[in-house]
N, C-alpha and C positions, 0 to 999 in steps of 0.2 A: 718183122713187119716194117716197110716200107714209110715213112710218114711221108707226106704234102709237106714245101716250105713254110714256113709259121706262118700262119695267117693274124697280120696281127692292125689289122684293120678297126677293130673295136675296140684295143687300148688306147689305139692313135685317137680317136673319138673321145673316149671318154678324159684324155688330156687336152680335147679342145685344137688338136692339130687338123690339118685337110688330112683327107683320104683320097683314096680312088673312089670311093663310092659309100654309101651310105650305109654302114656293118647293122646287119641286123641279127637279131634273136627271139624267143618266144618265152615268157613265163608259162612251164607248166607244159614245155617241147617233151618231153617224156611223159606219157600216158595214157589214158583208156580210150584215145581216140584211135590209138596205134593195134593194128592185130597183131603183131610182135610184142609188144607192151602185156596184150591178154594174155597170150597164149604162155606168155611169163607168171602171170598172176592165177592160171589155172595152179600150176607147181607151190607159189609161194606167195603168202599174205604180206600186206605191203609192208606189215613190221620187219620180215623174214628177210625181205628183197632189202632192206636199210641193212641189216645184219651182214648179209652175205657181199663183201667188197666185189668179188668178182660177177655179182650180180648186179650192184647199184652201179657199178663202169660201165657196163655192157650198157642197159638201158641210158646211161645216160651220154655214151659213145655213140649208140644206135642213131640218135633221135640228131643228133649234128650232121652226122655221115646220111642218114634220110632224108634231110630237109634242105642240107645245105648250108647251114646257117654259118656264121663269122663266130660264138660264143657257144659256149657249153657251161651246163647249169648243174652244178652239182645235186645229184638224185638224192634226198632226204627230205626231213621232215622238220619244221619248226618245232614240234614238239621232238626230235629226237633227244635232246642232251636234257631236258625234264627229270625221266627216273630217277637218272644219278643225283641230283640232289632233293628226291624223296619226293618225285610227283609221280601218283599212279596213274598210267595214260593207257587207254585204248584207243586203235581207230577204229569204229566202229563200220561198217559199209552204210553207206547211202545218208551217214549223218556226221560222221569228221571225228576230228577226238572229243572224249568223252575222259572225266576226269574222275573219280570214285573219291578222293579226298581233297573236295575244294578247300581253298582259305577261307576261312568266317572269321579268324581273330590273331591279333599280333602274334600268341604263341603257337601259331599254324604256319608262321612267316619265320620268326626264330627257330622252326623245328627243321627249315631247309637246308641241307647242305650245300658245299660247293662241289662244282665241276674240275676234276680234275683230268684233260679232253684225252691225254695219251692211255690213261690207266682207265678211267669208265667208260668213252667210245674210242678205243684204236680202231676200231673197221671203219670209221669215218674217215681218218687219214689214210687208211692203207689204200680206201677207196680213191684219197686224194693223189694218192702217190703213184696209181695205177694206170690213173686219167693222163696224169703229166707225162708217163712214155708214151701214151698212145694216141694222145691230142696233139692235131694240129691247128689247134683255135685257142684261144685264153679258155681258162677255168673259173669260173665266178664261186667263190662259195656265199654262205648265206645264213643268216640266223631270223629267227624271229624277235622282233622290237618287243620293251618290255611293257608296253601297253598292250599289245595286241596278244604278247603271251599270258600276260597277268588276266587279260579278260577271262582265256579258257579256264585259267587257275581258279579262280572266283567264282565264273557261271559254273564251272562243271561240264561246257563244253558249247558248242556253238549258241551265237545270242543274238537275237535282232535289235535290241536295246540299249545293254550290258545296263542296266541299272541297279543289280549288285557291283557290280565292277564301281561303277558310277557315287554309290552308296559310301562303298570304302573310302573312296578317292575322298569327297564331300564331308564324310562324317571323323575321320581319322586321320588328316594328313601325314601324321608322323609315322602311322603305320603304312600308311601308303607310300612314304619317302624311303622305309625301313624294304618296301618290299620290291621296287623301284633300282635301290641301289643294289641287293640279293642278286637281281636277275641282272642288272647293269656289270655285275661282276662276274655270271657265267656268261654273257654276251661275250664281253671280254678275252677271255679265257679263251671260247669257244671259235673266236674268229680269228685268232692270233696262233693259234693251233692248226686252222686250216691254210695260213699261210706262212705257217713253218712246214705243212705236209706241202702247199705245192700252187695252192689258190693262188689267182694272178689278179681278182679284184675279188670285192666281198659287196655283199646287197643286202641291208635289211631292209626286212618285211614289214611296216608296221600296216600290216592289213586292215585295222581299223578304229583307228586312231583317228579315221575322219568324224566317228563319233562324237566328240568333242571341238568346242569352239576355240577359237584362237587365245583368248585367257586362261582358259583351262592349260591349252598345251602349253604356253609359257610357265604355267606356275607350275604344273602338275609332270611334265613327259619333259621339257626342255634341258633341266639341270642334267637327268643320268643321258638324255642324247646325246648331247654335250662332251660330258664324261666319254661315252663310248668310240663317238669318231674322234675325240682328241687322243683318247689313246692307242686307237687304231692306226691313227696316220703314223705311229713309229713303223709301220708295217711296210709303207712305200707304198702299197697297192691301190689303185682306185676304188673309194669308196663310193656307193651307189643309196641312195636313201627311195622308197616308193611306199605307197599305200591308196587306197581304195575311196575314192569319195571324198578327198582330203585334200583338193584346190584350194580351199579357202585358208589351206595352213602353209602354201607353198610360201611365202614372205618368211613365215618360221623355220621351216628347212631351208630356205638358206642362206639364212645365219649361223647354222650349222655349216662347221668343216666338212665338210663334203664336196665331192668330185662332179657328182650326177646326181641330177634332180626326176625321179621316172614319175612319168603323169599318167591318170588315167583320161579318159574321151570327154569328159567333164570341161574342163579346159582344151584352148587349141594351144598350139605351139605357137604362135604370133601373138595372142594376147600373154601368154607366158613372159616370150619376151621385151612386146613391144611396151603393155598396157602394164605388167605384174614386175618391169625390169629385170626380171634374170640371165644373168650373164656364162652363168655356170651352164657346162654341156647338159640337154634334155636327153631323157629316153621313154620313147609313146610311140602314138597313146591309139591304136587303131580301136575301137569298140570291136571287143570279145564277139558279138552278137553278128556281126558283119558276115563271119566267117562262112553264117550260114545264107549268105544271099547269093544273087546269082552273079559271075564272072566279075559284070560289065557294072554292078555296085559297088562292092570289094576294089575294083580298080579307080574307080573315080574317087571315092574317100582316101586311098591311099595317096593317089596321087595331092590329093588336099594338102596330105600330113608332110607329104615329102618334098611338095613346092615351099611349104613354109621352113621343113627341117633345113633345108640346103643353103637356107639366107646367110646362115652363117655355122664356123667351123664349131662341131663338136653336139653332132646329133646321131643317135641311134634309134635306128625302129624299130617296136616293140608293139606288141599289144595293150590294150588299158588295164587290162586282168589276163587270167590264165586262159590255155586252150580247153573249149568243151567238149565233152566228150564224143561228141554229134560229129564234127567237124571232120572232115575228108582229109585224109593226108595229102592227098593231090593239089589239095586247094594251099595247103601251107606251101608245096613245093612251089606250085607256079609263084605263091606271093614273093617267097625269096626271091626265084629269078625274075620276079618285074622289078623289086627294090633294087637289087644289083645293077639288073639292065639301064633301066630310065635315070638311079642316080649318076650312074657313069657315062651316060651322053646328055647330061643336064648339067655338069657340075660347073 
């Protein structure tokens, strides 16, 4: 196979250099909005599709070569590296993972293994290794934050609250530090693994972690954060921090060693940088919901985000959340090519 020259327009970004244009990507470019994507998931359950390396490539080669995009996201799951050290996880359809044995007490937190990422998921990497001959874009990989994985651990699985989660933190700090640094230590493991298979930047998810107020995160999330991109940055890769609802913790990320700050529509890019001072390159924040309006809406918000993105070097466009399932592939395709186009006779 043939590759394209390395498109390498979104590491350039995310080091804060000019580009030719404005590199964009999608959270969540791989999935049920795609009838390729389906017509995959008739054959094989999404656990199956993580399993099989030559299956999580494809879908997640498909969805770059489809859309166009500058970045490829590695196809898995934040809960995937879980089992291995003793979490039982299902996905369940139409409700997310579901957990059969939450933590309720320290000795549910002691009973956790570690991850060891070559011997309990090699199809992860092999998936990593697969991508690297055939991508002509960077490879992002990706974990779940240990706030936002600790919630499912605690609820049992999706929460509008999390006030068990909440409960622990509040009423046991030390077992909450004990279970914090647990999961800070397969993060670790987990993302230093996928760039020894081939990852060319790494993204945690702390999905929602906006739950919490700004004292919280400092006492409670800040220390294993910490921990984790300081020991990541041996890796060289750009690191990517994002989460949902969680504007009012941007000052906190970035104090964090980190590369990229990804916003959701909460916040604009101007007050980011003009009003909240951040100097570190942004990645946003289109509202998810947009996707479903007509042309001539979609284009005008965008254009918003990418007047502000261009003010200065070291912006990526992104979504504020994932792609819905609703959404037209057409409509992702043209988005890229406006982003590409208007950044490059605007810049």
């Amino acid at each position: 196979m043939n590759k394209a020259p390395f498109n390498d327009q979104f590491l350039r970004a995310c080091r804060g250099e000019e580009t030719d244009f404005t590199p964009v990507w999608y959270m969540r470019q791989a999935g049920r909005y795609q009838a390729e994507y389906r017509k995959i998931r008739e054959k094989y359950s999404f656990h199956e599709m993580n399993l099989n390396p030559e299956v999580a490539a494809e879908v997640t080669r498909f969805a770059v070569e489809q859309l166009g995009v500058d970045a490829a996201i590695l196809f898995a799951d934040i809960m995937t590296p879980l089992p291995s050290i003793g979490v039982d996880v299902e996905i369940k359809k139409g409700v997310g993972p579901v957990i059969d044995n939450p933590i309720r007490s320290v000795s549910d937190i002691d009973r956790l293994g570690e991850l060891d990422p070559l011997k309990d998921i090699p199809y992860v990497m092999e998936t990593i290794k697969m991508l690297r001959e055939e991508l002509s874009v960077p490879l992002i990989g990706f974990s779940g934050a240990p706030f936002t994985v600790a919630s499912y651990m605690i609820e049992g699985g999706p929460s509008k609250n999390y006030y068990k989660t909440k409960a622990l933190m509040y009423s046991d700090p030390e077992a909450w530090h004990r279970l914090m640094n647990k999961l800070g230590d397969m993060t670790i493991a987990y993302l230093k693994a996928q760039v020894q298979a081939g990852a060319q930047a790494l993204q945690l998810f702390d999905s929602w972690v906006g739950a919490l107020n700004e004292a919280d995160y400092r006492t409670y999330i800040a220390p294993v954060m910490n921990r984790i991109f300081s020991s990541l940055r041996e890796t060289g890769v750009p690191l990517i921090i994002f989460g949902v609802g969680a504007s009012h913790l941007i000052q906190e990320w970035n104090k964090l060693p980190v590369d990229v700050i990804g916003i959701d529509w909460r916040i604009t890019i101007k007050n980011a940088r003009n009003k909240e001072g951040i100097t570190k390159p942004l990645m946003g924040n289109l509202e998810p919901a947009l996707l479903l309006a007509p042309w001539e809406v979609i284009e005008e918000r965008t254009k918003e985000i990418l007047d502000q993105g261009m003010q200065e070097p070291g912006f990526i466009f992104n979504l504020g959340h994932g792609v819905f399932p609703q959404v037209e592939v057409e409509t992702l395709q043209r988005l890229t090519r406006f982003v590409h186009d208007y950044t490059s006779k605007n810049r």
